[in-house]
C-alpha positions in Angstrom: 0.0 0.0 0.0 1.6 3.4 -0.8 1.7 6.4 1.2 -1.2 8.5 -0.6 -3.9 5.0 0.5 -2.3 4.7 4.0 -3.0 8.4 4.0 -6.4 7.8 3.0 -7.3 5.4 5.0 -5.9 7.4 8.4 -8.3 10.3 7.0 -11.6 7.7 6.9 -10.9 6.6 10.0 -10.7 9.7 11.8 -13.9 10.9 10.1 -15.6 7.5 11.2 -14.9 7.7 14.8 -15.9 11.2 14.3 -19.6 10.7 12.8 -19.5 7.9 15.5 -19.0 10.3 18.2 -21.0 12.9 16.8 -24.2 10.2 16.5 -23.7 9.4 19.7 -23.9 13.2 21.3 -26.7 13.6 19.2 -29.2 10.7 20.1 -27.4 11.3 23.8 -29.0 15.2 23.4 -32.4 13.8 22.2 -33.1 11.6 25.0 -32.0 14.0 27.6 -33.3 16.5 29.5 -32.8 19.2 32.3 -32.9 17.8 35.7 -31.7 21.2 37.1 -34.8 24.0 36.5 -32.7 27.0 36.8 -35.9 29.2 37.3 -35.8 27.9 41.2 -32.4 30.1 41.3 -32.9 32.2 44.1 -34.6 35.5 44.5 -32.3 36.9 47.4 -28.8 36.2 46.8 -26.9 38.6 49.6 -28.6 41.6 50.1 -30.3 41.5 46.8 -33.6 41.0 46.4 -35.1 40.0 42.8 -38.2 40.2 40.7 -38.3 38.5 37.2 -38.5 40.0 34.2 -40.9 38.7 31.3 -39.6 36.9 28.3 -41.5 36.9 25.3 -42.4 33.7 23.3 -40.7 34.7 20.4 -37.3 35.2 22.7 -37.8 31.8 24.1 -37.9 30.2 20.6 -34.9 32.1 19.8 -32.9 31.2 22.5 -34.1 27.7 22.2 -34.6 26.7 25.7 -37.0 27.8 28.8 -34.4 27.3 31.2 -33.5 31.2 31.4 -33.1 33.5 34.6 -33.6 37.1 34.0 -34.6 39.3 36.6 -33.4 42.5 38.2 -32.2 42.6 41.6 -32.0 45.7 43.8 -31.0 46.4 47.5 -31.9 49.0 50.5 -30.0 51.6 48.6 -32.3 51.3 46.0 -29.2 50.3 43.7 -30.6 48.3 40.6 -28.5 45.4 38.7 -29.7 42.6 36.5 -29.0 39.5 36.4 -29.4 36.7 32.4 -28.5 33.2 33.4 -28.9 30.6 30.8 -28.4 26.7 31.7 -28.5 23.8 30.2 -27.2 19.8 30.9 -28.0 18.7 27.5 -28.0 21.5 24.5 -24.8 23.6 23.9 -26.1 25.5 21.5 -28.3 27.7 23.7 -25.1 29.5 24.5 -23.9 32.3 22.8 -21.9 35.6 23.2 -24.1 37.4 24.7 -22.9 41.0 22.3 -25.0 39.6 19.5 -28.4 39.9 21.3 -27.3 43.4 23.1 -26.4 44.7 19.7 -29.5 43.8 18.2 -31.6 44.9 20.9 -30.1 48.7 20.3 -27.4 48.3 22.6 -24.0 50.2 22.0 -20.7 48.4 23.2 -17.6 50.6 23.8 -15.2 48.9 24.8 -14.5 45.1 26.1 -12.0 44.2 28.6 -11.6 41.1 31.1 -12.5 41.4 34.5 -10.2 38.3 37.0 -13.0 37.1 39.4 -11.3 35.8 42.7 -13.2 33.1 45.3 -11.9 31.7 48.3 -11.5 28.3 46.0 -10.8 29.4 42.6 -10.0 32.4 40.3 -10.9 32.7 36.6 -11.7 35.2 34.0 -15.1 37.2 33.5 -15.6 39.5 29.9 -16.1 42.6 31.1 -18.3 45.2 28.5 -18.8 48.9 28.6 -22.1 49.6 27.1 -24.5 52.4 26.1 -28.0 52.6 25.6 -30.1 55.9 25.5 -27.2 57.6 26.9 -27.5 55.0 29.7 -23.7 53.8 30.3 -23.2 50.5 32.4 -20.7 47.8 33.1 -21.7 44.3 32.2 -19.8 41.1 33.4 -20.1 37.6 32.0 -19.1 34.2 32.4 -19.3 30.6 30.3 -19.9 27.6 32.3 -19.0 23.8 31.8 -18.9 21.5 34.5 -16.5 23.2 37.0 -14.8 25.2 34.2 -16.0 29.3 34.8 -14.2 31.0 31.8 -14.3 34.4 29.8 -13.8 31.9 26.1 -16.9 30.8 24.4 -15.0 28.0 22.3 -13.0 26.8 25.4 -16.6 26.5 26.9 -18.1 25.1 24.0 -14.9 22.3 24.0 -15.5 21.2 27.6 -19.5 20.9 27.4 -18.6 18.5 24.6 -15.7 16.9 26.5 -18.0 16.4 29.5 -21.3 15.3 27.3 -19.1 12.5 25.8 -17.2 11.0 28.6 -20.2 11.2 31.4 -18.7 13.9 33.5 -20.7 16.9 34.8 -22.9 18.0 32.0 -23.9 21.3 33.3 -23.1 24.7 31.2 -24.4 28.2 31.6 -23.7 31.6 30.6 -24.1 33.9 33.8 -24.2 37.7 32.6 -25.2 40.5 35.5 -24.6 44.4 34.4 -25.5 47.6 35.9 -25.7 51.0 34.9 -22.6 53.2 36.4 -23.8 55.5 38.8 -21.2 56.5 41.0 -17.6 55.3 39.5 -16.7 52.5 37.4 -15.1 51.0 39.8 -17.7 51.0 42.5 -19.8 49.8 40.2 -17.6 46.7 39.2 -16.8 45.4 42.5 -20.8 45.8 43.1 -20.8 43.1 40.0 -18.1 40.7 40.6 -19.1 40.7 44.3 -22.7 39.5 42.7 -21.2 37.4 40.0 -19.3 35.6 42.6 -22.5 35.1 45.1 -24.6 33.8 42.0 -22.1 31.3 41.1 -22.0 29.7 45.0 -26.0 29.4 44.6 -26.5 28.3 40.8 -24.0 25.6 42.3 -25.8 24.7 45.5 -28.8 23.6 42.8 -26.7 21.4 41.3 
């Protein structure tokens, strides 16, 4: 056999165990459902108190899954953030960066940095967005979730939902987004949100 069939034959193979894999994560998804209904997260996490927010039919078809959190949480200062959490255990494609819907909902984004989140137990990346709307500027943080991966990369994310789907490890994924408008300072403001980010994360894993 010369080297342009052994070539070949590497190629089929690799696209076999491929299709195999890809069959398998599909009928996997089909069968499967939530066991976690994000929708029981909390409605006071710290000194935050929450209401929800309604979602339209025609958003829930877009973002292909019910399992959605968005509320707005506010405090005995009267301070107001907001908080978009989106899980699932069996669909990654409900995840997305979360600039495509702000854009198309008339949102202006300035500027985009990355925010380091630090826990008693971990540290990790959060994106970080400066944002305008109606001359409204605010600071928005967000987060992708898989398994006990908390990460500021959407592909990195989207690898290790996969990863975990595949081998049986923790199946969980979300993207966790809370903003605020900027009141005082930006940085009062974005130690208000990481101080939040990091609370929601202790109690979307306590309903797990």
């Amino acid at each position: 056999m010369n080297k342009n069939n052994i070539g070949y034959g590497i190629v089929v193979a690799v696209l076999v165990v491929a299709s195999a894999f890809s069959l398998k994560l599909f009928f996997r998804q089909r069968a499967e459902h939530d066991i976690v209904d994000i929708r029981k997260f909390p409605m006071v996490v710290g000194e935050w108190k929450g209401k929800d927010i309604p979602i339209s039919d025609r958003d829930y078809e877009i973002l292909e899954t019910r399992n959605i959190v968005l509320r707005e949480y506010s405090n005995q200062k009267n301070e107001k953030l907001y908080l978009f959490l989106i899980y699932s255990e069996t669909n990654r494609s409900v995840f997305h960066p979360p600039e495509v819907c702000m854009i198309g909902s008339g949102m202006t984004i300035t500027d985009k940095a990355t925010e380091t989140i630090r826990m008693a137990d971990r540290m990790f990346p959060a994106n970080k967005l400066y944002a305008s709307e109606k001359n409204l500027k605010q600071i928005i943080l967000y987060s992708y979730n898989a398994g006990t991966l908390y990460t500021d990369n959407f592909y990195l994310q989207q690898v290790h939902f996969v990863w975990n789907q595949l081998f049986g490890k923790r199946k969980n994924g979300a993207t966790i987004r809370v903003s605020m408008p900027i009141v005082v300072s930006e940085e009062e403001t974005t130690e208000i949100l990481s101080n939040f980010l990091k609370e929601t994360i202790q109690a979307l894993e306590k309903l797990q």
